[in-house]
N, CA, C and O of each residue as an XYZ file, in Angstrom:
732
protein
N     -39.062    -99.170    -99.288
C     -39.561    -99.019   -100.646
C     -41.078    -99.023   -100.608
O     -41.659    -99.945   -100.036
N     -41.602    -98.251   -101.064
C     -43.256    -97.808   -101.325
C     -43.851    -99.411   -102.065
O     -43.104    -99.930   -102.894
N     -45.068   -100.058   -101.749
C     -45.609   -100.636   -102.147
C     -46.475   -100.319   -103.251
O     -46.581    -99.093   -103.215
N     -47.007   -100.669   -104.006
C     -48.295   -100.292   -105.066
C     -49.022   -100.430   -104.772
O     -49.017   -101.288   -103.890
N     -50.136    -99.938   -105.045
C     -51.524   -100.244   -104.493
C     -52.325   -101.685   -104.926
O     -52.500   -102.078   -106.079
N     -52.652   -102.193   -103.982
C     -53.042   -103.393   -104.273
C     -54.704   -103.686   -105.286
O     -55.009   -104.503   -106.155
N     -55.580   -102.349   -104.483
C     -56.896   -102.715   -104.585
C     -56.913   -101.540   -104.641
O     -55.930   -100.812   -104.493
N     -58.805   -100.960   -105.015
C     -59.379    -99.811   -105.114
C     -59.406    -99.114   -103.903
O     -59.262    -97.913   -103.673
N     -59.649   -100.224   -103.046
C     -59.159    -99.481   -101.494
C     -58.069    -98.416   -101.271
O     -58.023    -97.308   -100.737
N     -57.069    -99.365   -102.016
C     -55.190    -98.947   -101.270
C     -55.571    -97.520   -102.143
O     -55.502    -96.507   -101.447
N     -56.030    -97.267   -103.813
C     -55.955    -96.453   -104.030
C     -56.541    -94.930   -104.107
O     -56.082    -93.935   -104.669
N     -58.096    -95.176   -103.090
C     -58.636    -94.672   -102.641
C     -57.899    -93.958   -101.591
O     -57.677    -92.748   -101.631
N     -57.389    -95.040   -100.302
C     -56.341    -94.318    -99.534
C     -55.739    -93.551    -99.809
O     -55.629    -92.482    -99.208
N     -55.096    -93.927   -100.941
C     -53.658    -93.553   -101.563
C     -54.420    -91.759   -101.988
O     -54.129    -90.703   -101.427
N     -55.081    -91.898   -102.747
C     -55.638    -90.207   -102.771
C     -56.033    -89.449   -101.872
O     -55.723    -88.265   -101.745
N     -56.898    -90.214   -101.039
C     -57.039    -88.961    -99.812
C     -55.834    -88.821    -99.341
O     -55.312    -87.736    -99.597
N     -55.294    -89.477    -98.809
C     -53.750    -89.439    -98.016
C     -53.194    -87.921    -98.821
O     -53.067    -86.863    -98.204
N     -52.918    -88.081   -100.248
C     -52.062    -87.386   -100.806
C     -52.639    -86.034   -100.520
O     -51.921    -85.099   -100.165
N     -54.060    -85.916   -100.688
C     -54.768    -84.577   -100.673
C     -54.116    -83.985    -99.341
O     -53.401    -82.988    -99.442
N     -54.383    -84.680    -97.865
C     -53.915    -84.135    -96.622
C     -52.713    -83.961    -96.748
O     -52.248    -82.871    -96.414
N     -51.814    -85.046    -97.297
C     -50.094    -84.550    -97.248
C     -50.019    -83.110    -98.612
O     -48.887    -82.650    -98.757
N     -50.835    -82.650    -99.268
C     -50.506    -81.945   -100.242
C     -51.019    -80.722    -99.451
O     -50.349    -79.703    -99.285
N     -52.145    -80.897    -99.024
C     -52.565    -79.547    -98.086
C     -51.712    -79.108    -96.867
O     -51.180    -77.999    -96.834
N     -51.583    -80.149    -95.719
C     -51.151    -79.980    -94.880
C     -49.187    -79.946    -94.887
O     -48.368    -79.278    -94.256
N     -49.093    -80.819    -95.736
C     -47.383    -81.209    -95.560
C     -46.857    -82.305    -94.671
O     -47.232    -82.165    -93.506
N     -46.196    -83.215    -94.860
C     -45.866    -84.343    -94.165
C     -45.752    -84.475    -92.328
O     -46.234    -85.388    -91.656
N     -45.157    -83.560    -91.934
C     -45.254    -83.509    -90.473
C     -46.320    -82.394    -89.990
O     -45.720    -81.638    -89.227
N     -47.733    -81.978    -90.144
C     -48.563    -81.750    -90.047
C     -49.950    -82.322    -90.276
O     -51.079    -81.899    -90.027
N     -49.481    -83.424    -90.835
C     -50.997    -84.827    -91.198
C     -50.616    -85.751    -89.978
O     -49.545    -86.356    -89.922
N     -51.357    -85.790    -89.242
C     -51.263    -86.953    -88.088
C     -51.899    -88.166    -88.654
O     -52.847    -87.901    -89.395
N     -51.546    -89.842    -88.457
C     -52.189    -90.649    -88.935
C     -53.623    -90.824    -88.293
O     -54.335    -91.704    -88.777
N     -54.069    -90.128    -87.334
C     -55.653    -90.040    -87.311
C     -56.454    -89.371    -87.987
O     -57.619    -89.745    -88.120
N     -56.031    -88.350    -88.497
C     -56.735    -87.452    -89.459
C     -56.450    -87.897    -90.710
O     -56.968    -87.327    -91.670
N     -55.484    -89.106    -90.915
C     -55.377    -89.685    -92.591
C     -56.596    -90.654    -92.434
O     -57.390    -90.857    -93.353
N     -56.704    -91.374    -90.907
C     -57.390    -92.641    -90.640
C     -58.831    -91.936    -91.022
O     -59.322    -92.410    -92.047
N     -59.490    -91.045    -90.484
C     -60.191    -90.375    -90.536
C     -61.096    -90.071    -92.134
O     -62.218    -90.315    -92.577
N     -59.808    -89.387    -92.625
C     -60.204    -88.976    -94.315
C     -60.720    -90.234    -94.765
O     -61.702    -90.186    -95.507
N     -60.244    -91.353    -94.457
C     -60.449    -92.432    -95.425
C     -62.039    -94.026    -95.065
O     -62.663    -94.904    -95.662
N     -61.854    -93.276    -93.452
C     -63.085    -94.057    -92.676
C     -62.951    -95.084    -92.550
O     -63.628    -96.013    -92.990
N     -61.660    -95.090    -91.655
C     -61.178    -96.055    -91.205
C     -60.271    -95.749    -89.393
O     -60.062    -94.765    -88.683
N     -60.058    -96.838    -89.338
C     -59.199    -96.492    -87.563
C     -58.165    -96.573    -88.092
O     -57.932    -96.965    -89.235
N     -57.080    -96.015    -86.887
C     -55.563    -96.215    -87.502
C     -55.164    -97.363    -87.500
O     -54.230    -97.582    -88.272
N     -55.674    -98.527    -86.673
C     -55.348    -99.555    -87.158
C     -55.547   -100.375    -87.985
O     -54.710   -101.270    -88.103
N     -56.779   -100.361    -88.890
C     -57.325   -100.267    -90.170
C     -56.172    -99.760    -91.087
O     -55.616   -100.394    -91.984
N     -55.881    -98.243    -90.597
C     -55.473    -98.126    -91.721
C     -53.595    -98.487    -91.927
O     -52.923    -98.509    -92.958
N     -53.234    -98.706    -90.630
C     -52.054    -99.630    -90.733
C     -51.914   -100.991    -91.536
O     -51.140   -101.413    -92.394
N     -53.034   -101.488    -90.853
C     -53.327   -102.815    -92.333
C     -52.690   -102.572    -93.143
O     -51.577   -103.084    -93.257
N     -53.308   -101.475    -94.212
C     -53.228   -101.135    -95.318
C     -51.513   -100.937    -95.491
O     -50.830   -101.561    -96.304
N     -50.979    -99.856    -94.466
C     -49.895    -99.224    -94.660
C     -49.151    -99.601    -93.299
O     -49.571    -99.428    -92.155
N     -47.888   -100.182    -93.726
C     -47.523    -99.748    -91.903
C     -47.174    -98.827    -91.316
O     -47.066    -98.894    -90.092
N     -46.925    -97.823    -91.919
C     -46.870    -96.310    -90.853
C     -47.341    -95.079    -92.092
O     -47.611    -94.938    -93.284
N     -47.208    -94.406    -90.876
C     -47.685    -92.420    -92.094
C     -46.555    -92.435    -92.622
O     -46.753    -91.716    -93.602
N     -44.913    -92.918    -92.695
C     -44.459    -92.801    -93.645
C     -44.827    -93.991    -94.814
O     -45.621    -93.493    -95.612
N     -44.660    -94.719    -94.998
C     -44.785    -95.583    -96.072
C     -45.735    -95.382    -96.696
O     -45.778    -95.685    -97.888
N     -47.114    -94.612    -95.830
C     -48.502    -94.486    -97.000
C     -47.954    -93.393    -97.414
O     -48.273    -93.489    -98.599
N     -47.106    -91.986    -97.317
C     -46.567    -91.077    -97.446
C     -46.067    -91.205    -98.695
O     -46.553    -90.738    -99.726
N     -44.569    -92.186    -98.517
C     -44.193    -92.396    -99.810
C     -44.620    -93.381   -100.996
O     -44.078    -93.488   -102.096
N     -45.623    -94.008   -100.545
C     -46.422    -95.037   -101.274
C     -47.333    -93.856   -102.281
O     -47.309    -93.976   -103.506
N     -48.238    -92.557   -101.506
C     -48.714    -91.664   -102.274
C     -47.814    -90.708   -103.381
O     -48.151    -90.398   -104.524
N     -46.563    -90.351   -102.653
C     -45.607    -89.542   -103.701
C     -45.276    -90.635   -104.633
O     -45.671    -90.420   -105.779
N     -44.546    -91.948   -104.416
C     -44.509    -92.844   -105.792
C     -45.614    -92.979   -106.571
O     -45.376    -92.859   -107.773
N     -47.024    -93.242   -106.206
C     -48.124    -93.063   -107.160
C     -47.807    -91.671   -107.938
O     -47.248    -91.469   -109.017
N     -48.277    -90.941   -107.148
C     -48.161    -89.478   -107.894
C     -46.768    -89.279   -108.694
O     -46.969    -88.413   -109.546
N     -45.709    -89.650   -108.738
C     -44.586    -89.615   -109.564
C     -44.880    -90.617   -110.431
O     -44.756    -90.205   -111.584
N     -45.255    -91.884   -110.373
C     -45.694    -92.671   -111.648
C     -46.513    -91.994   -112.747
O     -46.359    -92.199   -113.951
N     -47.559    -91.015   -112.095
C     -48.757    -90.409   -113.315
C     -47.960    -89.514   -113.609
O     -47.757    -89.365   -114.814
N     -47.308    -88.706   -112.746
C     -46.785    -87.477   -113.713
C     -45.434    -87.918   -114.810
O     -44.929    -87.251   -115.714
N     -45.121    -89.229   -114.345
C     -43.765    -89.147   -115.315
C     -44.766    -89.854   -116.339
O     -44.554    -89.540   -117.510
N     -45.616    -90.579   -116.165
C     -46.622    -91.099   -117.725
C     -46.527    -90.175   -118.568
O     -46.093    -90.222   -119.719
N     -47.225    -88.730   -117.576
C     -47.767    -87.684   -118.865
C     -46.633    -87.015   -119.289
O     -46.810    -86.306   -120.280
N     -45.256    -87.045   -118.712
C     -44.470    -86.585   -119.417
C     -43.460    -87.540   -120.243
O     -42.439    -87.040   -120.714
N     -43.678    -88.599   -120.381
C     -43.466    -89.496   -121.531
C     -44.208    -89.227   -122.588
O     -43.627    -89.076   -123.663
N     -45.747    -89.100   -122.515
C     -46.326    -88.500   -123.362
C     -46.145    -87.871   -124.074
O     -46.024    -88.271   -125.232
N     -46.014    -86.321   -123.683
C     -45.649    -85.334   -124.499
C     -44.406    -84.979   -124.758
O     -44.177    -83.875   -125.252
N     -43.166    -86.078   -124.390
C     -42.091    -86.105   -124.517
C     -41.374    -86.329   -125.944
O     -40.216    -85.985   -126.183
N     -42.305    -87.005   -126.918
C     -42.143    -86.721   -128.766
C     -42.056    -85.070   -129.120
O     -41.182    -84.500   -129.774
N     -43.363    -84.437   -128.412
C     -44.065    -83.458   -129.071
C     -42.819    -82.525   -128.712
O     -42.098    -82.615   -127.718
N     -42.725    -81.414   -129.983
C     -41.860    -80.090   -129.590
C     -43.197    -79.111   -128.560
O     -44.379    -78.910   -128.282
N     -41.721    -78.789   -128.360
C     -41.961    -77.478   -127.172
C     -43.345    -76.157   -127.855
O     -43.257    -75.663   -128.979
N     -43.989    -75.975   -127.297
C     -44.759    -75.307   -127.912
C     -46.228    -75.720   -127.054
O     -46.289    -76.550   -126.147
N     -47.694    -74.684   -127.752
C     -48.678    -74.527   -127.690
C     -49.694    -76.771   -127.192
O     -50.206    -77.410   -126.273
N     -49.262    -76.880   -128.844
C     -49.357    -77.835   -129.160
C     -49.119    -78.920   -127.673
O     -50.040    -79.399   -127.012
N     -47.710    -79.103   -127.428
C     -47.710    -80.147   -126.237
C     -48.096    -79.373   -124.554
O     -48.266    -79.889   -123.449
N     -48.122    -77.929   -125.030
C     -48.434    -77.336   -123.184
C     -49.992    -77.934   -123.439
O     -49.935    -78.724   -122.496
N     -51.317    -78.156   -123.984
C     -52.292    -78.054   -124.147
C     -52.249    -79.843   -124.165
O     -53.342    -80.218   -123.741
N     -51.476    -80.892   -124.466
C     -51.988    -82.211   -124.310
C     -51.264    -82.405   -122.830
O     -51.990    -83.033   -122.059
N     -50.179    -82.061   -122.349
C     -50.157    -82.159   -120.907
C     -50.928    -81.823   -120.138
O     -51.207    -82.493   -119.144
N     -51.656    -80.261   -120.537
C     -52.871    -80.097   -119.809
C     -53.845    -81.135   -119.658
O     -54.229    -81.507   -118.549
N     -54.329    -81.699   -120.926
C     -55.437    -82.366   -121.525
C     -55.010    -83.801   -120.037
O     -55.822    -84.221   -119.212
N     -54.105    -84.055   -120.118
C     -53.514    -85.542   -119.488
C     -53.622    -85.073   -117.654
O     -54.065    -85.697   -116.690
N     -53.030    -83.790   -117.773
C     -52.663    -83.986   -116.217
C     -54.080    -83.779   -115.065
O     -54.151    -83.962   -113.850
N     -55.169    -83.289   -116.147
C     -56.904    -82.327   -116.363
C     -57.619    -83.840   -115.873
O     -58.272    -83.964   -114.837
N     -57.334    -84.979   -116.883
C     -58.059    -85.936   -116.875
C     -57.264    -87.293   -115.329
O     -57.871    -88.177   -114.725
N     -56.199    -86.982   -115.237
C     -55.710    -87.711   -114.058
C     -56.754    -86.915   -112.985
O     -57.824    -87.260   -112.483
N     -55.999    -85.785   -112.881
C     -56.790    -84.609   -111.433
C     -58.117    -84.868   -111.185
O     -58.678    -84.684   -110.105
N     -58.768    -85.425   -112.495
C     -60.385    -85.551   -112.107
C     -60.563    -86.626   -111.411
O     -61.337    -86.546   -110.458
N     -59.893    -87.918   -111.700
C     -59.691    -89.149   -111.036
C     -59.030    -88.980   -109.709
O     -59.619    -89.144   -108.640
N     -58.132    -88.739   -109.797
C     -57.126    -88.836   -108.645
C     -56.859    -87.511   -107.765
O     -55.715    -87.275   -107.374
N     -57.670    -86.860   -107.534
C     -57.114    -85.227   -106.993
C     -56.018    -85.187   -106.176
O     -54.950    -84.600   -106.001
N     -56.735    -86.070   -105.740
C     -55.422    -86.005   -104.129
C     -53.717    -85.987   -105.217
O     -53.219    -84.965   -105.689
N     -53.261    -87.138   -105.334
C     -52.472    -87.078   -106.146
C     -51.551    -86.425   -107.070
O     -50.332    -86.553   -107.180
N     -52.599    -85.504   -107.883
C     -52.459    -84.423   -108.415
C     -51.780    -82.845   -107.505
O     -50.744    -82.196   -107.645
N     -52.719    -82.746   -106.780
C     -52.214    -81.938   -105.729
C     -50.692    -82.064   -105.159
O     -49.859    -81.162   -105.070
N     -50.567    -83.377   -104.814
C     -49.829    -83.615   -104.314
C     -48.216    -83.353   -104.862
O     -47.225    -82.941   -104.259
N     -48.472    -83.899   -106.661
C     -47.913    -83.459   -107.243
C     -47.441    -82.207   -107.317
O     -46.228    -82.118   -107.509
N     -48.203    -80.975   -107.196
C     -48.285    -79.536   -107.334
C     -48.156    -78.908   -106.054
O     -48.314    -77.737   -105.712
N     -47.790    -80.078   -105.334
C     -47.479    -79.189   -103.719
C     -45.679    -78.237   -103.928
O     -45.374    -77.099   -103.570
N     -44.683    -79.503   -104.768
C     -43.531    -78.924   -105.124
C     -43.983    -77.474   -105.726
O     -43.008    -76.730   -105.619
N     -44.841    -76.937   -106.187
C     -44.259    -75.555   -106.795
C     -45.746    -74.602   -105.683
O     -45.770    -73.399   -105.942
N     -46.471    -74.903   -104.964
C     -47.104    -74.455   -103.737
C     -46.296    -74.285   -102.467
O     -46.336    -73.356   -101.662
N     -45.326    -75.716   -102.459
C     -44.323    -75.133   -100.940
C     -43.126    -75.526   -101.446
O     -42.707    -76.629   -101.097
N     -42.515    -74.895   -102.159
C     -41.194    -75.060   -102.804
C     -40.146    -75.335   -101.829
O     -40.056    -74.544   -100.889
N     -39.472    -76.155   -101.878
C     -38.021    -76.534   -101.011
C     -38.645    -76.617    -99.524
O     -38.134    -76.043    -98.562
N     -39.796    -77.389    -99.458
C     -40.326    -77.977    -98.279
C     -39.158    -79.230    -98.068
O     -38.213    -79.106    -97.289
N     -39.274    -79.831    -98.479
C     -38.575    -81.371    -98.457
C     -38.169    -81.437   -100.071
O     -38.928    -81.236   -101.019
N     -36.792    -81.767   -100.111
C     -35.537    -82.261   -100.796
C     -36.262    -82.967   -102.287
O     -36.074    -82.610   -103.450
N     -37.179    -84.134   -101.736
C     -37.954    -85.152   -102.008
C     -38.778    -84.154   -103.328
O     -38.396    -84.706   -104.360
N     -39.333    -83.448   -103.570
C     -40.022    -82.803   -104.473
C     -39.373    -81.865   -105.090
O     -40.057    -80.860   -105.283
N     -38.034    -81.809   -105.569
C     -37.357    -81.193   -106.701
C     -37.417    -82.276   -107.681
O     -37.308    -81.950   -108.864
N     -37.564    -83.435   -107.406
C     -37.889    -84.414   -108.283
C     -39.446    -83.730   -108.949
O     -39.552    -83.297   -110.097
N     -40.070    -83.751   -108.374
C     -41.463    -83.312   -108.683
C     -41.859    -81.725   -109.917
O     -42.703    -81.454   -110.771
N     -40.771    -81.130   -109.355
C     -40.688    -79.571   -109.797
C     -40.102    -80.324   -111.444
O     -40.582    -80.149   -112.564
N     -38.967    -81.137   -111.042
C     -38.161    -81.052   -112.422
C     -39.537    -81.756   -113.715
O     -39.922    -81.417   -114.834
N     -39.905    -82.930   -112.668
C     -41.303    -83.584   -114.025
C     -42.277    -82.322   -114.623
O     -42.803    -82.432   -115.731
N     -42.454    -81.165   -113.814
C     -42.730    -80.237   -114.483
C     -42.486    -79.298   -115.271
O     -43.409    -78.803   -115.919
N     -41.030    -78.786   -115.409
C     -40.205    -78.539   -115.717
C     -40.226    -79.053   -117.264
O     -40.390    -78.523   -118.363
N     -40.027    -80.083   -116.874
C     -39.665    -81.660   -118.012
C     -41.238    -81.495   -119.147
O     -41.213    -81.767   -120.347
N     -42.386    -81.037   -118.453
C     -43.563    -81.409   -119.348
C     -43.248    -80.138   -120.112
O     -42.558    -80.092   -121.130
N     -43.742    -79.265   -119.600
C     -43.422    -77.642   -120.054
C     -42.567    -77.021   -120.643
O     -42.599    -75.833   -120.965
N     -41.571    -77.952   -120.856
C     -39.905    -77.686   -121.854
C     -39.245    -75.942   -120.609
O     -38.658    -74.952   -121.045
N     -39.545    -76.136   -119.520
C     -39.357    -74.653   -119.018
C     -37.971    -74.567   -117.679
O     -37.918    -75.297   -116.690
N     -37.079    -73.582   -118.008
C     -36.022    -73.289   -116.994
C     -36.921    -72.183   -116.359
O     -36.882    -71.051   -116.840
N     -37.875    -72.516   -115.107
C     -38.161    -71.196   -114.834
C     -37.261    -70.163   -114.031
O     -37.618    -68.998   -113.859
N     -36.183    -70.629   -113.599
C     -34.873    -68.703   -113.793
C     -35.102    -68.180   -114.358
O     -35.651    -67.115   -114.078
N     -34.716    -68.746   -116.113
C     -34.889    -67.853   -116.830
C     -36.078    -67.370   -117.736
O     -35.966    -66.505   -118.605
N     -37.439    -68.163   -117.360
C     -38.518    -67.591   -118.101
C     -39.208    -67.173   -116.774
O     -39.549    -68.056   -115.987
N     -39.382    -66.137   -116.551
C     -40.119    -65.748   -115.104
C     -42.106    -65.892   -115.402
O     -43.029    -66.624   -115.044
N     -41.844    -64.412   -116.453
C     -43.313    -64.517   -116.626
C     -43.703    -66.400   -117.075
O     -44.654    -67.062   -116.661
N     -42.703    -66.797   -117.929
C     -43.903    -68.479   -118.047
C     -44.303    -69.033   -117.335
O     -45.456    -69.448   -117.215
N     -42.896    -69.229   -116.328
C     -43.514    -70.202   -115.043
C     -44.304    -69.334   -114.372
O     -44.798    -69.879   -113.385
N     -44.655    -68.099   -114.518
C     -45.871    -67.888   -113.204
C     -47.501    -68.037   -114.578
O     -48.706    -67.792   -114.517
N     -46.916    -68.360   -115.226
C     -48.654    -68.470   -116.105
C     -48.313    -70.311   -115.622
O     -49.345    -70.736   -115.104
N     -47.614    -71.014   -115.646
C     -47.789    -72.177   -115.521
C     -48.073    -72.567   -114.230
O     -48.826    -73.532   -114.104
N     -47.480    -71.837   -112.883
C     -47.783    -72.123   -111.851
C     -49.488    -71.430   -111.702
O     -50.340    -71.987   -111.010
N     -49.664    -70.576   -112.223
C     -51.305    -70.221   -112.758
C     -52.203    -70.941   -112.999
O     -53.304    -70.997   -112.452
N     -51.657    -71.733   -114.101
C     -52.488    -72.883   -114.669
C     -52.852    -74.005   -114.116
O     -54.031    -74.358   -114.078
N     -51.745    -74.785   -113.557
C     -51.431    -75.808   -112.729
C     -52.428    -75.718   -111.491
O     -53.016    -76.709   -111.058
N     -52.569    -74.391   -110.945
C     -53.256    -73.824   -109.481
C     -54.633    -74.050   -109.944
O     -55.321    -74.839   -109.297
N     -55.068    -73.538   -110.849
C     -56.164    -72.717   -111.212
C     -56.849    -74.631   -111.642
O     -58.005    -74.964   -111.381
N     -56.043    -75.378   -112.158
C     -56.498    -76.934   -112.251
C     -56.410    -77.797   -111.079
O     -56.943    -78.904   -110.993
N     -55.829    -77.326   -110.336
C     -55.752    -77.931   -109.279
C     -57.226    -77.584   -108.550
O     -58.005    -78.534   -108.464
N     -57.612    -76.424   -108.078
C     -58.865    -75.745   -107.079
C     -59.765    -76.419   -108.513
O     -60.197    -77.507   -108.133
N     -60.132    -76.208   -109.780
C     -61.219    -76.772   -110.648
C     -61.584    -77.741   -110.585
O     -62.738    -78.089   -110.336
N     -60.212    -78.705   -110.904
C     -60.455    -80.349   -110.623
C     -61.258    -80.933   -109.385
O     -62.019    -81.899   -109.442
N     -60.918    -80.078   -108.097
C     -61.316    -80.353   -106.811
C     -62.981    -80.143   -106.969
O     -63.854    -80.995   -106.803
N     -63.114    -78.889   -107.303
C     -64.340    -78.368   -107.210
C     -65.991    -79.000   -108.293
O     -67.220    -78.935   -108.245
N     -64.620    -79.707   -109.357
C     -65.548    -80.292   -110.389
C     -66.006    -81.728   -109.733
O     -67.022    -82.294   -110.138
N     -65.177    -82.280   -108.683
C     -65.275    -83.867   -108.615
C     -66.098    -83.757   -106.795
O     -66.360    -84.716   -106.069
N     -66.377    -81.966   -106.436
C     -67.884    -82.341   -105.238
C     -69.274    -82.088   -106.073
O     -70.472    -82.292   -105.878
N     -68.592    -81.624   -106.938
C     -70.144    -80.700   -107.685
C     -70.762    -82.392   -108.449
O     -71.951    -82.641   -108.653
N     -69.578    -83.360   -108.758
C     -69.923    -84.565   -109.240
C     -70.195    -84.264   -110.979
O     -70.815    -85.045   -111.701
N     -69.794    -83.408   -111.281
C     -70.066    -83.249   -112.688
C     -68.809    -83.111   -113.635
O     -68.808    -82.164   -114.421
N     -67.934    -83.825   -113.624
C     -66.747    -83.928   -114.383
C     -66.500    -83.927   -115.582
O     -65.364    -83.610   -115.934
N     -67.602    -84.322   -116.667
C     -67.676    -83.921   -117.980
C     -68.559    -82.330   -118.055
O     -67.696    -81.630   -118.586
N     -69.161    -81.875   -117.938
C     -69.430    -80.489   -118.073
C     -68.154    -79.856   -117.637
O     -67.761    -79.122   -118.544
N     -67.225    -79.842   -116.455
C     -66.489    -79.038   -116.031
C     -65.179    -78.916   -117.302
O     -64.605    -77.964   -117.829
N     -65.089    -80.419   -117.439
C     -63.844    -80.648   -118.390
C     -63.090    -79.348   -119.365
O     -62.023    -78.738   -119.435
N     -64.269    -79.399   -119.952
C     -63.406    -78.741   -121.292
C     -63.463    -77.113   -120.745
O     -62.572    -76.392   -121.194
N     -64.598    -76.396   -119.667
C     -64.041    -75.453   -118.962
C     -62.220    -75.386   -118.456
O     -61.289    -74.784   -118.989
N     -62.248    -76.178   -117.361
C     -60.965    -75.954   -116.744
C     -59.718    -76.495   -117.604
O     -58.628    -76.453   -117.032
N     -59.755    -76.965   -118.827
C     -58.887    -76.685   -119.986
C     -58.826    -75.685   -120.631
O     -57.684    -75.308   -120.895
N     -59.717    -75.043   -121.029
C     -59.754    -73.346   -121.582
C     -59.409    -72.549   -120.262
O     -58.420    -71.866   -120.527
N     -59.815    -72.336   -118.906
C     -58.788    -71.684   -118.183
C     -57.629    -72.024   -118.183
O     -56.822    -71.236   -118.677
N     -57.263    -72.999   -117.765
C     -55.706    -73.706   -117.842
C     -54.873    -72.884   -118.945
O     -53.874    -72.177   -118.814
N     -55.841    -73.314   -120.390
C     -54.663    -72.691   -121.363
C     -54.564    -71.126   -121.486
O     -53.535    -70.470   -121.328
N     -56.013    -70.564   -121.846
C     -55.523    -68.817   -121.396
C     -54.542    -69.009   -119.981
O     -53.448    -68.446   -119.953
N     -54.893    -69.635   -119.105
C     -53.736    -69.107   -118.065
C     -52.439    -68.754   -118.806
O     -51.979    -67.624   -118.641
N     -51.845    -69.579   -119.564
C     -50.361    -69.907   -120.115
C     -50.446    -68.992   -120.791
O     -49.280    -68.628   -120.943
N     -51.456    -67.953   -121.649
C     -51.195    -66.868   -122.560
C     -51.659    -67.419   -123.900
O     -51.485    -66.702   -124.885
N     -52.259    -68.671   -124.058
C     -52.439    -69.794   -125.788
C     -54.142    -69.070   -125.700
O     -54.663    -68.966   -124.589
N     -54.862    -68.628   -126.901
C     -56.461    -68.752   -126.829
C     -56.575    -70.026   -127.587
O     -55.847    -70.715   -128.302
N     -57.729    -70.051   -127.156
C     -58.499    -70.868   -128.439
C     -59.309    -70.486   -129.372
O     -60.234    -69.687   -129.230
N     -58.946    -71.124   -130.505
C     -59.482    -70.730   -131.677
C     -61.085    -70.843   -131.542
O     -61.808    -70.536   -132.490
């Protein structure tokens, strides 16, 4: 069973980790190159975790905790403009904090039916978006659009270090992605 993060540390870890397992994929992140991301030795970073699996699934349980938040969230709101645009708003303002995470999240619809483990992941999206993508083709590819297109922004907003200027940009891409303007 995945631990929680204890400290700013664990959750510092806990994001880079996710970024390499979201880029690379679970059996392609060696625990020196996690030890590495985080500037630490592997035995350092065993401390923390006792193996690349447990920080593994310690990062996917984080990242499944935020995404099922934001889809509690917008889980009142009907289907529509209205709740695709506050999931954005929610999942926009995690990604800036937490990238790794985020990503990680969005690896299910980047390497689809990699591991079993992230149809859980697909469905919380699914679940925010009110969407069967079988049968809505064009939506889910404006959502897998959107999702992408916040994913590379978020990243790019949090080296540039300027996260409130970027903000309300990579929400107006996000939502034209989906086909919504703004007024």
């Amino acid at each position: 069973m995945p631990r929680q993060p204890r400290t700013g540390v664990d959750e510092k870890i806990l994001d880079a980790a996710a970024a390499l397992f979201a880029r690379h994929g679970f059996e392609q992140t060696s625990l020196k190159a996690l030890a590495d991301a985080v500037g630490l030795s592997k035995a350092g970073l065993l401390h923390h975790f006792p193996s690349k699996e447990a920080l593994f699934e310690a990062a996917r349980e984080q990242s499944r905790v935020l995404s099922r938040h934001v889809a509690d969230m917008v889980a009142p709101m009907p289907a529509g403009p209205a709740r695709e645009r506050r999931a954005l708003e929610l999942l926009t303002d995690i990604a800036l904090d937490r990238p790794g995470l985020v990503a990680l999240l969005f690896r299910a619809i980047s390497a689809p039916g990699e591991e079993t483990r992230q149809a859980q992941d697909e469905l919380l999206l699914n679940e925010m978006f009110v969407i069967e993508p079988e049968k809505e083709l064009e939506r889910a590819v404006r959502i897998v659009g959107a999702l992408s297109a916040m994913a590379v922004l978020t990243l790019l907003a949090n080296q540039e270090g300027d996260k409130t200027t970027w903000r309300p940009l990579i929400l107006a891409t996000c939502y034209d992605a989906l086909g919504h303007r703004e007024a």
